[in-house]
C-alpha positions in Angstrom: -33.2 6.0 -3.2 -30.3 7.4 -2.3 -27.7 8.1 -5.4 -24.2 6.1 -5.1 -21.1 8.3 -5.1 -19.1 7.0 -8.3 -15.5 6.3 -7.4 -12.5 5.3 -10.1 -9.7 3.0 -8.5 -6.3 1.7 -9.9 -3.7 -0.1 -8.4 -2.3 -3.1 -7.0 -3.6 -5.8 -5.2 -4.4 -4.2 -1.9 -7.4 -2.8 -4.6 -7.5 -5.8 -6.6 -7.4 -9.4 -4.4 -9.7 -12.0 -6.4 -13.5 -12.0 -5.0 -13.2 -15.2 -2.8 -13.9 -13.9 0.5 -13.6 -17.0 2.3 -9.8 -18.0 0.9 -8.9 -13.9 0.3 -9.0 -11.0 2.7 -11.6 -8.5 1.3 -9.6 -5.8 0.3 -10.3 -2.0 0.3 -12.0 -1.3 -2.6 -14.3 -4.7 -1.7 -15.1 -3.0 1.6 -15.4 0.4 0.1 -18.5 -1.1 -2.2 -19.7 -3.1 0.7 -20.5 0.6 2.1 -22.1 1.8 -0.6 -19.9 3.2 -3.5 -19.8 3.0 -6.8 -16.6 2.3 -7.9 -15.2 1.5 -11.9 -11.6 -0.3 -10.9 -8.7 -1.0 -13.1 -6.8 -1.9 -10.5 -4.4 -5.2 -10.8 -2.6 -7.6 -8.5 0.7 -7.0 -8.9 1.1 -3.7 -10.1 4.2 -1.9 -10.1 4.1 1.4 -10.4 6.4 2.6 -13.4 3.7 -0.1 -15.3 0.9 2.3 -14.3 3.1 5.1 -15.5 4.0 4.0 -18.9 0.0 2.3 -19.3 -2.9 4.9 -18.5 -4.2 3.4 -21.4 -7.0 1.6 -18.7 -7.9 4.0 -16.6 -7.8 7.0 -19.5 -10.4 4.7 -21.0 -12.7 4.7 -17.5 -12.5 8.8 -17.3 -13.2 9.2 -20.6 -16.2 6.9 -21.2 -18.0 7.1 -17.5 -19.5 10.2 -15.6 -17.5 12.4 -14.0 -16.2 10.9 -10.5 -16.3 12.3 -6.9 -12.6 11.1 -6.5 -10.2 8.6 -8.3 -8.7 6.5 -5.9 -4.5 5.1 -6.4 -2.8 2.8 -4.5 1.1 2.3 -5.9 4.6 1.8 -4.6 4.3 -0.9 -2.5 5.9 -3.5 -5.2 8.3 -1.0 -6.4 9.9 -0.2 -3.0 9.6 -3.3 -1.4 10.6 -5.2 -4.9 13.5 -3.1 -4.8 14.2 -4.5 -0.9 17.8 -7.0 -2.2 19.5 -4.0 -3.3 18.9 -1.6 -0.2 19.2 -4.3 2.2 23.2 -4.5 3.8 24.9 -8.5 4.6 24.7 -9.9 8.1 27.9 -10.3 10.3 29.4 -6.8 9.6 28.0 -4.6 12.2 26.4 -2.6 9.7 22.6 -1.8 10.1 19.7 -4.2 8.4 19.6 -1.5 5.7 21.6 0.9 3.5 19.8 4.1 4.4 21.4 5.8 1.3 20.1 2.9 -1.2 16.9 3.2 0.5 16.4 7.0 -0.3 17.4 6.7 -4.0 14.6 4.2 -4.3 12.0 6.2 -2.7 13.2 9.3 -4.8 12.7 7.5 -8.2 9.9 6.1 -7.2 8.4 10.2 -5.9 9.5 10.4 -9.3 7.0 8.1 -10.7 4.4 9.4 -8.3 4.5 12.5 -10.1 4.4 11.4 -13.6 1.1 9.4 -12.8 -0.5 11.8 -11.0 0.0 14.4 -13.4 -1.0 12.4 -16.3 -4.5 11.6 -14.5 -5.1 15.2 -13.4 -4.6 16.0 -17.5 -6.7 13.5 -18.4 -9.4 14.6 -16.2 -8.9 18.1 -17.3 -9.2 17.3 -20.8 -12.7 15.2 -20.2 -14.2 16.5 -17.4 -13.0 20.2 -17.9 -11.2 20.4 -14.0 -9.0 18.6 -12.0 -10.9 15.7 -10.0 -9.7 14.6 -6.0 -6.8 12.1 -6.4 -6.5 9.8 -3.1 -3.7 8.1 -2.3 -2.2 5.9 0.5 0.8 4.6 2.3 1.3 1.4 3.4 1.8 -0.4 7.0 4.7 -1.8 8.8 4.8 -4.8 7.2 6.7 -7.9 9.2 8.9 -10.2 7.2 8.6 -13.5 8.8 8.1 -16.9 7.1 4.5 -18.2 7.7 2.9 -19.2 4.9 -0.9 -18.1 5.3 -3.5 -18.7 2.0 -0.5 -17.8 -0.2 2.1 -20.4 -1.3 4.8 -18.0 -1.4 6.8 -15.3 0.3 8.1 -12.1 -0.3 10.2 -11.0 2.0 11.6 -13.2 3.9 14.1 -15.1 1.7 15.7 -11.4 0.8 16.7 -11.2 4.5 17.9 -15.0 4.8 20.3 -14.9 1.7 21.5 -11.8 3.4 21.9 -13.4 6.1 20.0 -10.7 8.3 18.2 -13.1 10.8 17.1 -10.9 13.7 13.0 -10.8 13.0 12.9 -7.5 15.7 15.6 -6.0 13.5 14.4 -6.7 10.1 11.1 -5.1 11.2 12.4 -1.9 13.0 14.1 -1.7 9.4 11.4 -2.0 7.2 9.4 0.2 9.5 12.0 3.2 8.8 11.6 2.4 5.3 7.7 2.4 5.3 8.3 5.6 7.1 10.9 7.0 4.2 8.4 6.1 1.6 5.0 7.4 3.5 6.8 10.7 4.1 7.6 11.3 0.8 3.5 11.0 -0.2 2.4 13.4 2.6 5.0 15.7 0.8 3.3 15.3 -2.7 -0.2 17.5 -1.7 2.1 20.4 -0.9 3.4 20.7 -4.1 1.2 23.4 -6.0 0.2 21.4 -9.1 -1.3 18.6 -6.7 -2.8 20.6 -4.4 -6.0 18.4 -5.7 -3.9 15.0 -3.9 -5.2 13.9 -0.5 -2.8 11.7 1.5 -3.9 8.8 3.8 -1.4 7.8 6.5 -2.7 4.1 7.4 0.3 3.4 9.4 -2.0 3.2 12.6 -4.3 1.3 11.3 -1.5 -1.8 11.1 0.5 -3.3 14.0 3.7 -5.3 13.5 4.1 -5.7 17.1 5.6 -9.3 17.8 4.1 -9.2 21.1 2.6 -12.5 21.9 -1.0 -12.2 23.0 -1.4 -14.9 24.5 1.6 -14.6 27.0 2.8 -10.8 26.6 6.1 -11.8 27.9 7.0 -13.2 25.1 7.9 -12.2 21.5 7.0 -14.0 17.7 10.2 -16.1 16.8 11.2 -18.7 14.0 11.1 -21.1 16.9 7.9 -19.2 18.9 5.2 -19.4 16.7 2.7 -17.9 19.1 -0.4 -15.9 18.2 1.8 -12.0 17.6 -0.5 -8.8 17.4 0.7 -8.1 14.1 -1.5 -11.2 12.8 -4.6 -9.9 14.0 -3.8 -7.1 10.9 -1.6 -8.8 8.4 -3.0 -12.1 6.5 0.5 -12.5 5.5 4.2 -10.5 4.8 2.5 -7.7 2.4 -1.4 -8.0 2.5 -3.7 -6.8 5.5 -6.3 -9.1 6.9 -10.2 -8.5 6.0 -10.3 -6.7 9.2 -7.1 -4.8 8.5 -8.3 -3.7 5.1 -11.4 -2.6 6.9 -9.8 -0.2 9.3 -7.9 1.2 6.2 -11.1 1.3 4.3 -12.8 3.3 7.0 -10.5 5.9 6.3 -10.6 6.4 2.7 -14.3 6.9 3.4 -14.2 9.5 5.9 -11.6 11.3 3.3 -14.0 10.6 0.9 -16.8 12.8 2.9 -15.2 15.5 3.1 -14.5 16.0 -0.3 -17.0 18.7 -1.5 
């Protein structure tokens, strides 16, 4: 038999969504397993990532105490940028774009910021118990779509930031966040070229992820508060922030062919 290739994973929930396939999308590291790797998680829904920063209590503990792994796995920043959305996003009525682009960069700096603390506190850790630095992997995230459906979740996220500001335009409010997933993804492709994480492997899921409010079902028509018809973007999002099982799949599809090439 065939040995498993052992993987170590933390993060947030798109690694970490409870093990009820039938009420939760199966997320990567679920679909990862499902194709054959071993994988020691410490991943956590809800993760921000200046908690992972300040605790690598967990995952010093898996390093330390399992085999040494092919790759360690991350997935961070999503809660942090997109937690930080009421203070980058402008009010309604004023002519002024959906958001501050300014606001928006100094979050994605201190949050690169962050980046770089973890990362460099893993890679030591490694050094120290496995005697080299070990493949880091991390990800971006989607165009998300803030609209108000309610899926398996009894909550929103981001939704009620663009309705206090009075921002109602869903089109808008998604061309927005897509520039800000694009601020923040841009910034992680930039983290590999630096020379002391040269051993970081950036994967751009962007593609993987429509937020196209397209109907499908009449493609002359678009996803409204009022038009609740069957948009492309819900074929790949089970709701605001979280990919379907299918979604997570596609994303999943690419760690592993990252994880391949690794030598």
């Amino acid at each position: 038999m065939a040995k498993k290739t052992f993987l170590i994973a933390e993060g947030d929930s798109w690694f970490a969504l409870p093990d009820v396939f039938f009420f939760y999308p199966c997320d990567i590291i679920n679909q990862l397993e499902s194709f054959g790797y071993e994988i020691e998680s410490v991943a956590g829904r809800g993760q921000r990532l200046q908690d992972m920063v300040k605790h690598t209590g967990p995952i010093k503990n898996k390093i330390k105490k399992n085999k040494k792994p092919k790759a360690i796995l991350f997935s961070g920043g999503g809660n942090d940028v997109l937690g930080r959305l009421p203070q980058m996003l402008n009010e309604g009525g004023y002519g002024k774009p959906v958001i501050n682009i300014h606001k928006a960069k100094q979050v994605v700096t201190c949050i690169e910021e962050q980046y770089e603390q973890w990362l460099c506190s893993v890679t030591k850790i490694c050094k120290k118990h496995h005697r080299t630095k070990i493949p880091i992997l991390i990800h971006g995230y989607g165009y998300v779509v803030p609209n108000n459906q309610q899926t398996f979740y009894p909550w929103v996220w981001l939704y009620p930031h663009f309705r206090r500001k009075k921002q109602m335009n869903l089109q808008a409010n998604t061309t927005a966040l897509a520039v800000l997933m694009d601020l923040f993804n841009k910034m992680l492709s930039n983290l590999p070229k630096k020379g002391k994480l040269n051993h970081v492997k950036y994967i751009d899921v962007r593609d993987c992820l429509s937020n196209s409010l397209v109907c499908r079902d009449n493609p002359e028509e678009n996803y409204t508060e009022t038009n609740l018809c069957n948009a492309e973007f819900q074929m790949d999002w089970n709701d605001e922030i979280h990919p379907t099982s299918d979604g997570f799949l596609k994303i999943a599809k690419k760690f592993r062919k990252e994880i391949e090439r690794l030598p």
